[in-house]
C-alpha positions in Angstrom: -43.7 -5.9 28.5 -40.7 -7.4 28.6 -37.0 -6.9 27.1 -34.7 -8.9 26.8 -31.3 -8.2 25.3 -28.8 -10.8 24.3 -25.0 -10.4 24.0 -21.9 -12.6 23.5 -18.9 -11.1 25.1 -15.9 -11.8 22.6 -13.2 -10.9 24.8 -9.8 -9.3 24.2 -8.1 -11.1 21.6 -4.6 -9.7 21.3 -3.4 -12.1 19.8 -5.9 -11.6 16.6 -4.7 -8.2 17.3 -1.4 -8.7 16.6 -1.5 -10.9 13.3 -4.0 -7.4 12.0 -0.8 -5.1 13.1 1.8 -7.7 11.5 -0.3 -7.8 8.3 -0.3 -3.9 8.0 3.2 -3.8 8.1 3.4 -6.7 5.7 1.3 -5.1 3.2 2.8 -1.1 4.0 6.5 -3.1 2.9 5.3 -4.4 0.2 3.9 -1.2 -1.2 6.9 0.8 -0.7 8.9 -2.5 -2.2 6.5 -1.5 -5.2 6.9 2.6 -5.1 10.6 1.8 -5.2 11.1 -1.0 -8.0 8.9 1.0 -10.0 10.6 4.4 -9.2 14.0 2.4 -9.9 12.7 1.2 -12.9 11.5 4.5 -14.5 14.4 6.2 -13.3 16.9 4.1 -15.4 15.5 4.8 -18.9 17.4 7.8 -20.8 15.4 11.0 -20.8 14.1 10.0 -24.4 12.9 6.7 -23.9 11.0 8.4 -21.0 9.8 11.0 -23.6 9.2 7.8 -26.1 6.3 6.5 -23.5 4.9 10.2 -22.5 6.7 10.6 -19.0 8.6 13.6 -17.9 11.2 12.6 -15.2 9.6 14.6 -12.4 6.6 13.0 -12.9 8.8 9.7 -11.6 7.8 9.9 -8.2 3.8 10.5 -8.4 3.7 7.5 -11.0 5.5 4.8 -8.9 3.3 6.2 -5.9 -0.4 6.0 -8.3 1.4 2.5 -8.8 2.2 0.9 -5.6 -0.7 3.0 -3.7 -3.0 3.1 -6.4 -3.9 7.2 -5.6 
């Protein structure tokens, strides 16, 4: 009986590499460009327009993260 395996040797692609790393970073700024437009954004209304729309102001920061990070 016989076996017979066949493989394709991709090789090191750093390159390919690289452009996954550069678009991780990409996408980690642009979260925390998010987080801190929406933090910015909550954080300028008065304490009772914040009360108008059901949001305490120390419950700023875990909104804009739930936002930009969707958690």
């Amino acid at each position: 009986m016989a076996h017979v395996i066949n493989t394709t040797h991709t090789g090191f692609n750093l390159f390919a590499r690289l452009r996954g790393f550069a678009e991780e970073v990409k996408d980690s700024w642009d979260r925390r460009a998010e987080y801190k437009r929406t933090y910015a954004e909550l954080d300028s209304l008065s304490n009772r327009d914040l009360a108008d729309i059901g949001i305490r102001r120390c419950d700023i920061a875990q909104i804009a993260h739930a936002q930009a990070y969707g958690h």
